[in-house]
SERO-294994 format. One record per atom (N, C-alpha, C, O, CB): x, y, z; residue number from 1; atom name. Coordinates in Angstrom, 2 decimals. Glycine has a CB too. Layout:
REC         x         y         z   vexke   timi
REC         X         Y         Z     NUM     CA
...
! end
This chain:
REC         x         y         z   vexke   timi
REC      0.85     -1.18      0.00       1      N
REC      0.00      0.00      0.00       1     CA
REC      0.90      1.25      0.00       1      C
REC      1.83      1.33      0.80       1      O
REC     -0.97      0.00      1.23       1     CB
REC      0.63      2.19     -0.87       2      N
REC      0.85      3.60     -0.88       2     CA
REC      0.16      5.05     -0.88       2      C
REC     -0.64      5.32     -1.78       2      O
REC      1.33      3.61     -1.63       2     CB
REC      0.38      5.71     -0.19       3      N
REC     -0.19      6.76     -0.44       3     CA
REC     -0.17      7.65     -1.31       3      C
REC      0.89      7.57     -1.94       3      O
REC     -0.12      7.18      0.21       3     CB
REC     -1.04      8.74     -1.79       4      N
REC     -0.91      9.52     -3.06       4     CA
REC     -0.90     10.93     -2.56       4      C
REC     -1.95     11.29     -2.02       4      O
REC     -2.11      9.25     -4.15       4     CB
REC      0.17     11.89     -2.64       5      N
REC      0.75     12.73     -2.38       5     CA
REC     -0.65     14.24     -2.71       5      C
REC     -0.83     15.33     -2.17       5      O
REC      2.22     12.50     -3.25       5     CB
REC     -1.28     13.56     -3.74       6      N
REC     -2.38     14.75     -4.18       6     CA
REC     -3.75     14.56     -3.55       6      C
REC     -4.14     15.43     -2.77       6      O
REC     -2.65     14.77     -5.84       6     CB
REC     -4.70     13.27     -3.88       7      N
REC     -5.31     12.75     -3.49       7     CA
REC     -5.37     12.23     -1.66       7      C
REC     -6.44     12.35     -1.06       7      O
REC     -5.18     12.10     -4.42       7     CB
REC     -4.39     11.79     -1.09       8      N
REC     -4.14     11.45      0.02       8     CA
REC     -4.67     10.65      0.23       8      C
REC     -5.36     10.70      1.25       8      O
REC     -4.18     12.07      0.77       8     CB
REC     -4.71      9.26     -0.70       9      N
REC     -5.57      8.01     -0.15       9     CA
REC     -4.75      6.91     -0.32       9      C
REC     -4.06      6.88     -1.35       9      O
REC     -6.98      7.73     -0.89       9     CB
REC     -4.66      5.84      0.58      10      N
REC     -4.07      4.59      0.73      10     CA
REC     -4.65      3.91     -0.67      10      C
REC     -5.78      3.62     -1.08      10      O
REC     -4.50      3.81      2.24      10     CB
REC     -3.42      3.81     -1.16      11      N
REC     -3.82      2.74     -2.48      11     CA
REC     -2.66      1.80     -2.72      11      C
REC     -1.45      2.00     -2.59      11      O
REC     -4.10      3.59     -4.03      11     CB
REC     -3.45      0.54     -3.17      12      N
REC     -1.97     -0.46     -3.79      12     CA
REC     -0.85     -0.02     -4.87      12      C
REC     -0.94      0.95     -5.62      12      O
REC     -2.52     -1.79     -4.57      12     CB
REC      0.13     -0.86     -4.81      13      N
REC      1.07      0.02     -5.86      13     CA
REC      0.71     -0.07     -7.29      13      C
REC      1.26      0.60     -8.16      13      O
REC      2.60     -0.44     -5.83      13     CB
REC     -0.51     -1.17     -7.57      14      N
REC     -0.77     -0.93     -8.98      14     CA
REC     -1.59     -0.16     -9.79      14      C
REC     -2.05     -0.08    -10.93      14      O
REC     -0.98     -1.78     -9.33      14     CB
REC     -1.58      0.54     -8.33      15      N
REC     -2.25      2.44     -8.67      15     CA
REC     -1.56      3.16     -8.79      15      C
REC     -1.87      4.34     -8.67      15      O
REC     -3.01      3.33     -7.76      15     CB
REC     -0.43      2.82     -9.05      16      N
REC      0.74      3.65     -9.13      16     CA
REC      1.85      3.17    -10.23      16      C
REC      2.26      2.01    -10.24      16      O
REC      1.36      3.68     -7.71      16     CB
REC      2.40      4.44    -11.39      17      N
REC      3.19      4.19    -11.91      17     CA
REC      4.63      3.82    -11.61      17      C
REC      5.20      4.49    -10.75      17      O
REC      3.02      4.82    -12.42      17     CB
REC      5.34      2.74    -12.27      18      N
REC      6.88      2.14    -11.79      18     CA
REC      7.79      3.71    -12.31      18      C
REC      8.01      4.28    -13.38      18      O
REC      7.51      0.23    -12.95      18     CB
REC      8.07      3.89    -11.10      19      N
REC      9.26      5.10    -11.49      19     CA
REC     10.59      4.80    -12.23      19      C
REC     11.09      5.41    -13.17      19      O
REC      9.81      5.73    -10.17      19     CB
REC     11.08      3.56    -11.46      20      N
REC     12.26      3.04    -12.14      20     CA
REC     12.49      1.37    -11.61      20      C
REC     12.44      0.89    -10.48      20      O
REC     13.64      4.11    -11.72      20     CB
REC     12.68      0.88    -12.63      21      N
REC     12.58     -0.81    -12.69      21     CA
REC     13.65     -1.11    -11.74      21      C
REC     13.30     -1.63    -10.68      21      O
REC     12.90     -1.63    -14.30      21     CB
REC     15.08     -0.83    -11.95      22      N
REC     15.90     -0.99    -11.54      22     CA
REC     15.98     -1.05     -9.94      22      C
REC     16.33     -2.01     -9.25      22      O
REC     16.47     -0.30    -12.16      22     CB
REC     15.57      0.19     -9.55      23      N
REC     15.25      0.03     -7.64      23     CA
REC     13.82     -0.12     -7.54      23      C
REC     13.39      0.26     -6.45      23      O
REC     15.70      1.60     -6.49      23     CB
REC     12.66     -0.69     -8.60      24      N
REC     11.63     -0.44     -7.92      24     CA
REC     10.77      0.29     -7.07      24      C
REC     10.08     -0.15     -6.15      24      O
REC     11.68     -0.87     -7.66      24     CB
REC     10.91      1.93     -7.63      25      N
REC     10.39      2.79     -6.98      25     CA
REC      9.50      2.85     -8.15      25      C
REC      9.68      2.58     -9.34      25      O
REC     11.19      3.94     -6.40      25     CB
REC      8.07      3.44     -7.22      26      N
REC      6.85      3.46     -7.66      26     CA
REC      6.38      5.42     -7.36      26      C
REC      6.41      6.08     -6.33      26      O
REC      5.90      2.08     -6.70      26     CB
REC      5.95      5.82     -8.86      27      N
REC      5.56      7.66     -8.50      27     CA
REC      5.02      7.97     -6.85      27      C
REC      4.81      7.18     -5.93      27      O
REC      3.91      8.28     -9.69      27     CB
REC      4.92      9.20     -6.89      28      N
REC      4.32      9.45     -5.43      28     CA
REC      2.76      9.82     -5.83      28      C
REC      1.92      9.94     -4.94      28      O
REC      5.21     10.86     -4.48      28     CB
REC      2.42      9.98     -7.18      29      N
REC      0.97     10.20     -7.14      29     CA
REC      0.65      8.84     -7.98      29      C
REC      1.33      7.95     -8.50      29      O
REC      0.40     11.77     -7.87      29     CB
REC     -0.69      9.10     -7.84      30      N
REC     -1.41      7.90     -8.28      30     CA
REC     -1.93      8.28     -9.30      30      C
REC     -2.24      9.46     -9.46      30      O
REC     -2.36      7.31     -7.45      30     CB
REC     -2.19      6.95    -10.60      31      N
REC     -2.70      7.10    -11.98      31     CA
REC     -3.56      7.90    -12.38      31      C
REC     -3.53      8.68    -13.33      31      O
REC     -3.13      6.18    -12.39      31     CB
REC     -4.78      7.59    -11.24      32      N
REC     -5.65      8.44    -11.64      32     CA
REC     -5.46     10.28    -11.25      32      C
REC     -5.80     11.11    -12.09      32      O
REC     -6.87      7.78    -11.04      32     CB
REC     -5.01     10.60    -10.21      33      N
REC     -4.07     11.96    -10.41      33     CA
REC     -3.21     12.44    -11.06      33      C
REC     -2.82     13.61    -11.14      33      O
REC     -3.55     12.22     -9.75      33     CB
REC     -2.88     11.55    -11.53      34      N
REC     -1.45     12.00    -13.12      34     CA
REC     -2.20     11.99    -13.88      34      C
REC     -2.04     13.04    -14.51      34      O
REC     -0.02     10.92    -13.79      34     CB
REC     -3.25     11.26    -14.43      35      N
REC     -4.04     11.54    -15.39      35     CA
REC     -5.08     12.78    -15.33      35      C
REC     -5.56     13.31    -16.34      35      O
REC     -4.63     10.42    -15.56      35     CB
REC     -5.24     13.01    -14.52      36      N
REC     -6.22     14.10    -14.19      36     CA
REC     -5.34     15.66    -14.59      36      C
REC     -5.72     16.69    -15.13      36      O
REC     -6.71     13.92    -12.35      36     CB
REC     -4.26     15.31    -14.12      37      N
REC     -3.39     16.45    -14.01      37     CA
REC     -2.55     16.46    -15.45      37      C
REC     -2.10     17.52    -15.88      37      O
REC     -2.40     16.30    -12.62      37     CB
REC     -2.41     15.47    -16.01      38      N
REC     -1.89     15.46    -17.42      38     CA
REC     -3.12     16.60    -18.22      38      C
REC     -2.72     17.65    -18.70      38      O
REC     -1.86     13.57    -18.12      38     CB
REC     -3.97     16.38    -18.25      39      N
REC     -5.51     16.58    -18.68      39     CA
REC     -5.31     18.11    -17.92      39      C
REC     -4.59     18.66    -18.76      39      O
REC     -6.96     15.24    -17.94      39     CB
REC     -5.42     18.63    -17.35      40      N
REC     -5.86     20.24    -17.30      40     CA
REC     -4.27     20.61    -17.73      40      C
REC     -4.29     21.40    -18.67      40      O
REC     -6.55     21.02    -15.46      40     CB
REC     -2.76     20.24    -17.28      41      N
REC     -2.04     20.99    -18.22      41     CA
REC     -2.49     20.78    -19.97      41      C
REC     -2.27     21.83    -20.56      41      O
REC     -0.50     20.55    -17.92      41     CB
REC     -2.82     20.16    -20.48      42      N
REC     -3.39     20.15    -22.27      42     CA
REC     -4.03     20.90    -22.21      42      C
REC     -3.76     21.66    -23.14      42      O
REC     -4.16     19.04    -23.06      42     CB
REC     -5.33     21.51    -21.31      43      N
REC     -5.84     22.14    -21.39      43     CA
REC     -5.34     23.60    -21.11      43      C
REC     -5.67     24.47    -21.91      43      O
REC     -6.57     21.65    -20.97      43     CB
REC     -4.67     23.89    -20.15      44      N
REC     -3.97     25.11    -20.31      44     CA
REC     -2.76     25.74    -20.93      44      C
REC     -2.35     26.90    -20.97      44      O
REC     -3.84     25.33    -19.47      44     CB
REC     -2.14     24.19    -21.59      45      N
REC     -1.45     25.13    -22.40      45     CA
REC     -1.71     24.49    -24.29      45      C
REC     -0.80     24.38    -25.11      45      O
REC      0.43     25.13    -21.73      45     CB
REC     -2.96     24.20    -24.49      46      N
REC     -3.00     23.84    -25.42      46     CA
REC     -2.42     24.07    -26.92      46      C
REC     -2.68     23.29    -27.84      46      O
REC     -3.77     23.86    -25.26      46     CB
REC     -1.78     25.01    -27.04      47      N
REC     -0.90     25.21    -28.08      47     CA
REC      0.07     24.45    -28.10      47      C
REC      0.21     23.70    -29.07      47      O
REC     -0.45     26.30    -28.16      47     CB
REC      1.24     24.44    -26.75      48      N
REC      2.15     23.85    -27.16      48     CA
REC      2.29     22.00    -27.15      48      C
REC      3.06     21.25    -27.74      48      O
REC      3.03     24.56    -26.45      48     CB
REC      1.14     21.76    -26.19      49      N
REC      0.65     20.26    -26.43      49     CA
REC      0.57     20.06    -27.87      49      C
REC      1.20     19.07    -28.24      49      O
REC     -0.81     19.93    -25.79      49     CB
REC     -0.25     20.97    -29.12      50      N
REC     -0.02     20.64    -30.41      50     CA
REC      1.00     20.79    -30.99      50      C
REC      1.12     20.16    -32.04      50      O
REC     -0.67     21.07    -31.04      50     CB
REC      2.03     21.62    -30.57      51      N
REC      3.22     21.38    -31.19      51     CA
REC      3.90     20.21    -30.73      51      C
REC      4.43     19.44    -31.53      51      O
REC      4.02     22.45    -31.06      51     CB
REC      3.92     19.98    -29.21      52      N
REC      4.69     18.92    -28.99      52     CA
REC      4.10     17.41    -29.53      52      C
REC      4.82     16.41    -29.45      52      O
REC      4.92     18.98    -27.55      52     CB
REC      2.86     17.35    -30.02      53      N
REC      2.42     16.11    -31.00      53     CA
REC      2.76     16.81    -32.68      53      C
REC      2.38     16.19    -33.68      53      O
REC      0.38     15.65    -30.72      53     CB
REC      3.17     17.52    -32.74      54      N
REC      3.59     17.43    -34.07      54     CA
REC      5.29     17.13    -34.39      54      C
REC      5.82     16.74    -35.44      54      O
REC      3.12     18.78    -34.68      54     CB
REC      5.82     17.43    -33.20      55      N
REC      7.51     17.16    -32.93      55     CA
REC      7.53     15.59    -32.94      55      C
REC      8.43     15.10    -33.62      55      O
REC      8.21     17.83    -31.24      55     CB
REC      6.60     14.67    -32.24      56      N
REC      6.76     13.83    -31.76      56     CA
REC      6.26     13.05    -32.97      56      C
REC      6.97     12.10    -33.31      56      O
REC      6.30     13.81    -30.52      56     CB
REC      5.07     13.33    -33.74      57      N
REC      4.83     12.41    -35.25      57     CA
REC      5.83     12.93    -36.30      57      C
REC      6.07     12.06    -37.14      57      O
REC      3.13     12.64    -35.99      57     CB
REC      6.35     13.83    -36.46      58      N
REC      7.82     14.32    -36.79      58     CA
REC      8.95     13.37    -36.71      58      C
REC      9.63     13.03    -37.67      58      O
REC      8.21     15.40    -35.89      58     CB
REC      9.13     12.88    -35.19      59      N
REC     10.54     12.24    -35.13      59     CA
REC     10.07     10.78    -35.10      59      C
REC     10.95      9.93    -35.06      59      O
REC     11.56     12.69    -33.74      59     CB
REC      8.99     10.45    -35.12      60      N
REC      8.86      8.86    -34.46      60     CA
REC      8.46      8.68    -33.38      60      C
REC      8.27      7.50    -33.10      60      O
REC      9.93      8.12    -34.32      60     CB
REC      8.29      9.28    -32.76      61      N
REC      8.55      9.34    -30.89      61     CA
REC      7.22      8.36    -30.14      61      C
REC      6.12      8.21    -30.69      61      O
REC      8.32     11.46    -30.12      61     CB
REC      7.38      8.09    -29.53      62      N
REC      5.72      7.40    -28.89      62     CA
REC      5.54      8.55    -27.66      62      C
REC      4.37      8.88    -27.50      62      O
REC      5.79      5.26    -28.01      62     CB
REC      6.13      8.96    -27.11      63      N
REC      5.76     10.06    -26.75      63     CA
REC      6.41     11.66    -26.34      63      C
REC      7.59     11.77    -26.01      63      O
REC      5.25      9.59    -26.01      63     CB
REC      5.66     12.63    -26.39      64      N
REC      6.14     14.02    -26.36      64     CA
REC      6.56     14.39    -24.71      64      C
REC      5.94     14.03    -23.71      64      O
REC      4.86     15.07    -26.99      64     CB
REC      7.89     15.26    -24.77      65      N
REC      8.61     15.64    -23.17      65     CA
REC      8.10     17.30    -23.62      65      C
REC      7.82     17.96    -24.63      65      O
REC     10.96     15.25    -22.82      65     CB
REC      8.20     17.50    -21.62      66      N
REC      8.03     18.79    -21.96      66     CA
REC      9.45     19.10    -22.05      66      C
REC     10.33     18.29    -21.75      66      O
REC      7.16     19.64    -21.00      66     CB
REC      9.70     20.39    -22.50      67      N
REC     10.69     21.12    -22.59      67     CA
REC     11.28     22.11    -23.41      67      C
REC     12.36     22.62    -23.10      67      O
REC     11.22     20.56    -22.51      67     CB
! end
């Protein structure tokens, strides 16, 4: 069980994304809060979300970083 840093609710870790395979650390928020929160940044910065899917069908990429 883990807790979610946004939400604040005891959840199993397969509510939670693998941070890194190697040591087995798991995010501090939970799926459904990363998703939620993925979802209003698109929405507020929706321009550059379309550029960064046009960089990303551009290079191949499966998916777009910010930066």
């Amino acid at each position: 069980m883990k807790k979610c840093i946004l939400c604040d609710e005891e959840l199993s870790l397969d509510s939670f994304y693998l941070k890194d395979k190697k040591t087995n650390r798991y995010d501090s928020t939970c799926k459904e809060c990363r998703k939620q929160e993925a979802s209003e940044w698109h929405l507020e910065n929706h321009a550059k979300s379309i550029e960064n899917k046009k960089i990303t069908k551009k290079l191949g990429l499966t998916e777009a970083f910010d930066g």
